[in-house]
N, C-alpha and C positions, 0 to 999 in steps of 0.2 A: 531534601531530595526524596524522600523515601515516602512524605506526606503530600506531596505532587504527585509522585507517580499511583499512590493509592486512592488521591482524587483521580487522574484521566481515568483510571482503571473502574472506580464506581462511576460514572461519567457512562459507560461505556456499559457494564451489567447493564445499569437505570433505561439506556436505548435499546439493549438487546429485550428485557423485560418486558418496556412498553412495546416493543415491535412483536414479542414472541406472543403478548397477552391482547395483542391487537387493539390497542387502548387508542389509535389516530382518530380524526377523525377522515372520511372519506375528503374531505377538501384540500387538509392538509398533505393529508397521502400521496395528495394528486400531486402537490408541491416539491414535493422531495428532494425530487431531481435538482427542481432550479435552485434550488435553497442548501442542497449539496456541493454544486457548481461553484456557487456564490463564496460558501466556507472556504473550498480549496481555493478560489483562484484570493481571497482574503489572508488564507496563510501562504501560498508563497508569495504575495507581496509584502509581508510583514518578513516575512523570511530574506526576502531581498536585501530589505531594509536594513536587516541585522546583519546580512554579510558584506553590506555598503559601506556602516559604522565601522566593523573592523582593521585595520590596517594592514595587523597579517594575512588576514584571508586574501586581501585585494592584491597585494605586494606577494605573493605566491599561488595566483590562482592558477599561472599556467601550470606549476610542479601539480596542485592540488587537481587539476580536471585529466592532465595524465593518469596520475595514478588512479584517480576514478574511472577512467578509461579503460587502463591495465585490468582491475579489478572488475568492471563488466563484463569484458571479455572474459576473463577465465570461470566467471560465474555462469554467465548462458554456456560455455564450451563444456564444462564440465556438470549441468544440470541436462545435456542432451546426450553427452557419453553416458552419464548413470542410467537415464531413461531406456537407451538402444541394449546397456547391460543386464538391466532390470526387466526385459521385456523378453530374454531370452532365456530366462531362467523363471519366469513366472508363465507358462503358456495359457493363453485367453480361448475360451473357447466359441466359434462363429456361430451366432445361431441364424436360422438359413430366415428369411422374409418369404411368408408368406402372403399370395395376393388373393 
């Protein structure tokens, strides 16, 4: 477990590195997007797959998308209470546009 998660983790430096040392080349660069596209929409279908094989998942997926329900709710409710708390006790100051 611990030698997976410290591969995705160099996996991950190794992108930021070549991205921060601008090592692409401009073709690929241009690529990015659709070759980012491609990965994600590639892991959730392997991801599908894997909660297909399951039996438990599938045989409780209504209880399981409940409570993932329950728990988004209270994560956006309470990341918007913090933000209106934390906005009132940190004062921003406007600076005016000039034209």
């Amino acid at each position: 477990m611990v030698i997976t998660l410290i591969k995705y983790l160099g996996i991950l430096v190794l992108g930021g590195l070549i991205g921060y040392k601008d090592k692409l080349s401009p073709k690929l660069e241009g690529k990015l997007n659709t070759i980012q596209t491609a990965s994600l929409l590639f892991l959730l279908f392997v991801m599908g797959i894997t909660i297909g094989i399951n039996d438990k998942v599938i045989s409780n997926i209504f209880s399981i998308g409940l409570k993932a329900f329950i728990i988004s709710i209270f994560a956006v409710g309470f990341s918007i209470l913090f933000v209106h708390l934390v906005k009132k006790f940190i004062p921003l100051e406007e600076k005016e546009i000039e034209s």
